[in-house]
C-alpha positions in Angstrom: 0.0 0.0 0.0 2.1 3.6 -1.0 2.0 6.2 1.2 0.0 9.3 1.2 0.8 12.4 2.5 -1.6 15.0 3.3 -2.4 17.3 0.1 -1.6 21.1 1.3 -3.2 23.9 -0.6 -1.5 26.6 -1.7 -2.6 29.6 0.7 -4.0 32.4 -1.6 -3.4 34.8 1.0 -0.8 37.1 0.7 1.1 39.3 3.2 2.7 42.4 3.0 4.7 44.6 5.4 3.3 47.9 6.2 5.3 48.5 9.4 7.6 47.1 11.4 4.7 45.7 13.3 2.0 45.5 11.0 1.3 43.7 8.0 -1.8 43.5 5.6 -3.5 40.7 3.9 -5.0 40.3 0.5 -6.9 37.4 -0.4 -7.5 37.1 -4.2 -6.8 40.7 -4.7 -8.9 41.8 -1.9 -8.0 43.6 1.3 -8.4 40.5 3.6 -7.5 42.0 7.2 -4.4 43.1 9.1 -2.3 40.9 11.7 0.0 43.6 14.2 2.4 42.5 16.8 2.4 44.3 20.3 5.4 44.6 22.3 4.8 40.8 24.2 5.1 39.1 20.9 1.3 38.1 20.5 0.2 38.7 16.9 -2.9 40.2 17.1 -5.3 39.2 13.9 -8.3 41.3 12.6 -10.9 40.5 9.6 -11.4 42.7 6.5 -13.6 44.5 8.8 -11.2 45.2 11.1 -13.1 42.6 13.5 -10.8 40.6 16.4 -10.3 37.3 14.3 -7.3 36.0 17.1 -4.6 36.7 19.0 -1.5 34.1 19.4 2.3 33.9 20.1 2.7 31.5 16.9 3.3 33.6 13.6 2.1 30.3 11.4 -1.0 30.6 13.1 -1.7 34.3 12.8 -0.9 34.2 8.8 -3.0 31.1 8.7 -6.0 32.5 10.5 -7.6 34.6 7.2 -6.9 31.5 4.9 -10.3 30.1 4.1 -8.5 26.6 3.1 -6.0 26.6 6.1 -6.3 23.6 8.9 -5.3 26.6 11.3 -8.6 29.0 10.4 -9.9 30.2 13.6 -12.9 30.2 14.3 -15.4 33.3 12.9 -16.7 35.5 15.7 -20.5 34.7 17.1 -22.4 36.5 15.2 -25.5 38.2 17.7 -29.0 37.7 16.3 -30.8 40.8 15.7 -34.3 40.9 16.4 -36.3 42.6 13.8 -38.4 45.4 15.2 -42.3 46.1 14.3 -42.4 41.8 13.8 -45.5 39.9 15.7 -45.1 42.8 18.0 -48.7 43.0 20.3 -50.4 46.3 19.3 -49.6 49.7 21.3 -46.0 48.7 21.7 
């Protein structure tokens, strides 16, 4: 029986320096987020949004967190439900 190793895809996100702590992400041409580094080391990651995705002391993690085909994605932020006003509200209220 041969041997098979673990097919990898090819991250399409790409990172470029913008500072000597900050760095910006495109995905398919897109802006995709920023990852920054504070003064402890932790890589702090945020969506194209600018929404916390993670923060972590492993640099292959942070970079991996905006790829959507990456085994290290984090997970998305808990979206809140919002309630539509007006909706099978009781009269008068």
């Amino acid at each position: 029986m041969p041997l098979s190793l673990p097919v990898v895809a090819p991250s399409r996100v790409q990172w470029r320096q913008a500072d000597h702590d900050l760095w910006v992400a495109t995905l398919d041409g897109e802006f995709a987020g920023m990852l920054s580094t504070d003064d402890l080391g932790r890589h702090h990651v945020t969506d194209r949004i600018a929404r916390p995705v993670l923060a972590t002391g492993s640099w292959a993690v942070a970079t991996a967190a905006l790829d959507p085909v990456s085994d290290h994605v984090a997970p998305s932020p808990a979206r809140r439900r919002r309630r539509r006003r007006g909706r099978n509200r009781p009269a008068g209220r």
